[in-house]
C-alpha positions in Angstrom: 0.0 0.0 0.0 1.2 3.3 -1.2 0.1 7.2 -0.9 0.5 10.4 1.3 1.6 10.0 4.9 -1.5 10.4 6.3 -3.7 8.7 4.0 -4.5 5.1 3.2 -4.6 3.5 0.0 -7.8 4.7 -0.5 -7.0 8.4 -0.3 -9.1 8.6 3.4 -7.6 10.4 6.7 -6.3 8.2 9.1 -6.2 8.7 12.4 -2.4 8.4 13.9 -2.1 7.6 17.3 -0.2 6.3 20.1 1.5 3.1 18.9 0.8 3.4 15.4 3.5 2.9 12.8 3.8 4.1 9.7 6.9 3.1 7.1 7.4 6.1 4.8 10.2 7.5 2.0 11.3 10.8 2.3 13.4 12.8 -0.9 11.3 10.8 -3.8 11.7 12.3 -6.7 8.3 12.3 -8.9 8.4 15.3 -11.4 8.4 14.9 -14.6 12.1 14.8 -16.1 13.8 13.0 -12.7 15.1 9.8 -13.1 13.2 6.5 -12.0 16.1 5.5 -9.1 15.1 8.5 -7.1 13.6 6.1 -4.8 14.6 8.0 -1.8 15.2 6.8 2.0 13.2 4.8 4.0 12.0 5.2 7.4 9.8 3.6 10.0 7.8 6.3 12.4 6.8 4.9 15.5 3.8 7.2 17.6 4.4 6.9 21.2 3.9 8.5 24.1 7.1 9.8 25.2 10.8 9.9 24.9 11.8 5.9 24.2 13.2 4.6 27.4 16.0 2.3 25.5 17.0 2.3 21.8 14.7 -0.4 19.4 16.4 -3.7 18.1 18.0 -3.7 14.9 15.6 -3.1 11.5 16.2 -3.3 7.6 16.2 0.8 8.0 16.0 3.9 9.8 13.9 3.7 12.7 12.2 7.0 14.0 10.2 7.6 17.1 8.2 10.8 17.8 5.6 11.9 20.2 3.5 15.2 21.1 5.0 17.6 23.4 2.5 20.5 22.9 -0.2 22.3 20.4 2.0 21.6 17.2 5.0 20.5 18.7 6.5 17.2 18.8 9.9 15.4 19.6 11.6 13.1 17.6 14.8 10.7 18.2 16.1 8.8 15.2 18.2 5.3 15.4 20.7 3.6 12.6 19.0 0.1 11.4 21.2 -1.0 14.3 19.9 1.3 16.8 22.5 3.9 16.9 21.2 7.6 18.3 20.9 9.8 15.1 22.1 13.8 16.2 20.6 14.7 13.1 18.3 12.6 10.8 17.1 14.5 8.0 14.7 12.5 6.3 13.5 10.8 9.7 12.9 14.3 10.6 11.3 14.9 7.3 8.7 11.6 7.7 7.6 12.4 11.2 7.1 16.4 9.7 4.5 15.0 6.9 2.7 12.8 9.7 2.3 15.5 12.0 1.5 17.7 9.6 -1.1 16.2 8.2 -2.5 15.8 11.7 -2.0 19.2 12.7 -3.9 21.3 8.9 -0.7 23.5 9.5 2.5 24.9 10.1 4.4 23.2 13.5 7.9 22.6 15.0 9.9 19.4 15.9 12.6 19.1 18.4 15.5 16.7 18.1 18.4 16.4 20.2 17.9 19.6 21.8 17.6 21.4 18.2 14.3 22.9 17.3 13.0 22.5 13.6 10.0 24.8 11.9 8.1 22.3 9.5 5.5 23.3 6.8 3.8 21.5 3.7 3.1 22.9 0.3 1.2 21.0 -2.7 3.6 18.1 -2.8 6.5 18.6 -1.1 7.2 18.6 2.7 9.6 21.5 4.2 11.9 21.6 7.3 14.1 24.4 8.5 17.5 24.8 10.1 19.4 27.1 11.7 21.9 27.8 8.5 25.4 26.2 9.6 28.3 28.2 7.9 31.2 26.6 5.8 34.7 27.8 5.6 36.8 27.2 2.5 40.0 24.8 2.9 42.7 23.0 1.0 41.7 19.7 -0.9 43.0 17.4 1.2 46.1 14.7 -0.2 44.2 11.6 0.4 41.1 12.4 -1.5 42.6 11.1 -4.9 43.7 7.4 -3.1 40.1 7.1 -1.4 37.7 8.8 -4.0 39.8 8.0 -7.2 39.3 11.2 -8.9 40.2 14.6 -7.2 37.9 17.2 -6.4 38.9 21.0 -7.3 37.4 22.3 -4.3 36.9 21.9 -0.6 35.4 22.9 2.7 34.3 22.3 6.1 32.1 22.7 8.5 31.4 21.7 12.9 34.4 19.7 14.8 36.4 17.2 13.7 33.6 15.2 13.5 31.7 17.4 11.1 32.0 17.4 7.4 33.9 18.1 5.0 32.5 19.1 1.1 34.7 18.1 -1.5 33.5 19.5 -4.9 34.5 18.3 -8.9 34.3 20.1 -11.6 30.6 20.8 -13.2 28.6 18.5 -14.7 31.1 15.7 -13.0 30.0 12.1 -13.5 29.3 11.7 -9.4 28.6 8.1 -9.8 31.9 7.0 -11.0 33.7 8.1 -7.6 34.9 5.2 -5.7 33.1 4.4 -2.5 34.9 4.8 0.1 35.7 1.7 3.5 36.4 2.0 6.9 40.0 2.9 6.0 38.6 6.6 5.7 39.0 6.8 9.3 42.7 7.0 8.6 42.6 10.0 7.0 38.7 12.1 9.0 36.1 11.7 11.1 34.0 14.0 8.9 31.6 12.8 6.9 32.1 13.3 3.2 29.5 15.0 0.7 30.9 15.4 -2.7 28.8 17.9 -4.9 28.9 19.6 -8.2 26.6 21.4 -10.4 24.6 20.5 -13.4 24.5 23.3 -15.7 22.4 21.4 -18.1 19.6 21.5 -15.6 17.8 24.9 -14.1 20.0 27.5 -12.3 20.7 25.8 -8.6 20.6 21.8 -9.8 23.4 20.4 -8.3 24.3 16.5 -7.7 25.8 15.2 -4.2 27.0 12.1 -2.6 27.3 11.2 1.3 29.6 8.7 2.8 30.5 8.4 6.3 31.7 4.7 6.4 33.6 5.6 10.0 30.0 5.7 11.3 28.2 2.8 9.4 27.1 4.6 6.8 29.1 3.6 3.5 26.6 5.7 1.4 23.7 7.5 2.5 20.7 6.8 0.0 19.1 10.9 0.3 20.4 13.3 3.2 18.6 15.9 4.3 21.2 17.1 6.7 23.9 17.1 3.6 21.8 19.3 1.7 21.6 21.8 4.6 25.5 21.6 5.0 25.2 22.6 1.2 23.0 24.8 1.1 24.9 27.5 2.9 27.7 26.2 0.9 26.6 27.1 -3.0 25.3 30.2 -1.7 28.3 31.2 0.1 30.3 30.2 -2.6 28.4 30.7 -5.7 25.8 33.2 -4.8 22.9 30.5 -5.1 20.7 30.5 -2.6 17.9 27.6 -4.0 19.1 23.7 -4.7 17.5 21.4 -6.6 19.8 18.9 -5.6 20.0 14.8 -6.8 21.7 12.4 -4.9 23.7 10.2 -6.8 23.4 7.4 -4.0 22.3 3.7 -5.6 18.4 4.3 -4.7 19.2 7.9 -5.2 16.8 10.8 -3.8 15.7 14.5 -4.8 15.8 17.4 -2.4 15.7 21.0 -2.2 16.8 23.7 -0.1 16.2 27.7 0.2 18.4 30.2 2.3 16.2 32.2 4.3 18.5 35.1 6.6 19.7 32.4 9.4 18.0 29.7 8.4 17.7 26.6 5.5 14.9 25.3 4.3 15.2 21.6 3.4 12.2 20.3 1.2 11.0 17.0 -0.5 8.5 14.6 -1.2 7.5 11.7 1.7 5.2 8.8 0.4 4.1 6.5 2.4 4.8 2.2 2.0 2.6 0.9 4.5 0.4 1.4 7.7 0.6 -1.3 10.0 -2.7 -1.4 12.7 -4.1 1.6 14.0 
């Protein structure tokens, strides 16, 4: 069964409460022109009652659980298929946003590990925003030829040595062809990587991105929202562009979009939902 988040099969409300699950896809790409492997990233959304007392056992996928808090606010914590805390989980934030939104008829906010997020929905696509994290230019580092197999022409980071760092290839780069990086990445960072680049074929602001952070279980991410939000500042720093259209060269790949706003970034895309289980 397939649709919107908070609809059955049959196009009818349904009513989401405690204990309901819902197993959702957030950054599909479904306009006319994207490619079919823009299957985006899955996500189970749990509706409890509170804060989960202990992480869940391990799952085929992300597994999000979220609960009320007050009039249009709700918390969220986010777990690896493994049960790993998330700090920041982009398109688990992104699923629980269209199923509270749809119960809510409006604008709200989600919380997640102490950050606060506004969330909105327009005709198809669902809308968080971030405070805007700024990037700072640096040198390309040495290693990036030996673990990527092709060298980037640009570079930047962004948070602690844990953050991430953007490695970016000439336009139009074939982003599929980079090698995918192992465990032996931990040699060189701790950052997670996001390679980018833009596609001047496309509309002004299409740009392509990979993620891998294989030092944190995550060979290759399959559609990051909080990547996009690391780029966002950076293409509009760097090249004035303040609105992304952005693919994600990942194997199931994903379609996002992002919009500076002052202080913050607005990270948008499409959530369908796979199944509802009970309730």
């Amino acid at each position: 069964m397939s649709g919107a988040p908070g609809q059955g099969g049959t196009g009818s409300r349904q009513r989401w409460e405690a204990g309901a699950q819902r197993r959702l896809r957030a950054f599909v790409g479904a306009e006319a022109g994207l490619p079919t492997t823009a299957l985006g990233n899955p996500c189970i959304v749990s509706r409890v009652e509170g804060p989960p007392a202990s992480p869940p056992g391990p799952a085929d996928t992300t597994q999000c659980s979220t609960w009320p808090l007050a009039d249009r606010l709700a918390g969220v914590r986010c777990f690896t298929d493994q049960g790993r805390d998330i700090q920041c989980c982009g398109h688990g934030l992104l699923c629980c946003a269209a199923l509270w939104l749809a119960q809510w008829g409006g604008e709200g906010r989600l919380t997640m590990a102490g950050t606060s997020v506004r969330c909105r929905q327009d005709t198809t696509l669902t809308w968080l925003a971030f405070p805007r994290v700024t990037c700072s230019p640096c040198a390309v580092p040495p290693w990036a030829f030996s673990v990527l197999g092709s060298m980037p022409e640009a570079a930047a980071i962004t948070g602690g040595h844990d953050g991430y760092l953007i490695v970016r290839f000439a336009d139009d780069f074939p982003l599929r062809s980079l090698a995918l990086p192992d465990t032996t990445l931990a040699k060189h960072t701790q950052r997670a990587v996001i390679a980018t680049c833009r596609s001047t074929a496309k509309a002004p602001g299409a740009v392509q991105l990979r993620y891998f952070a294989p030092q944190y279980a995550t060979a290759e991410d399959s559609a990051t929202g909080s990547a996009l939000r690391i780029l966002a500042d950076y293409w509009a720093s760097q090249d004035g562009i303040q609105r992304l259209s952005a693919a994600q060269r990942s194997p199931r790949g994903g379609q996002l979009y992002s919009r500076v706003e002052a202080e913050s970034v607005w990270v948008g895309g499409r959530v369908i939902a796979e199944a509802v289980d009970g309730h």
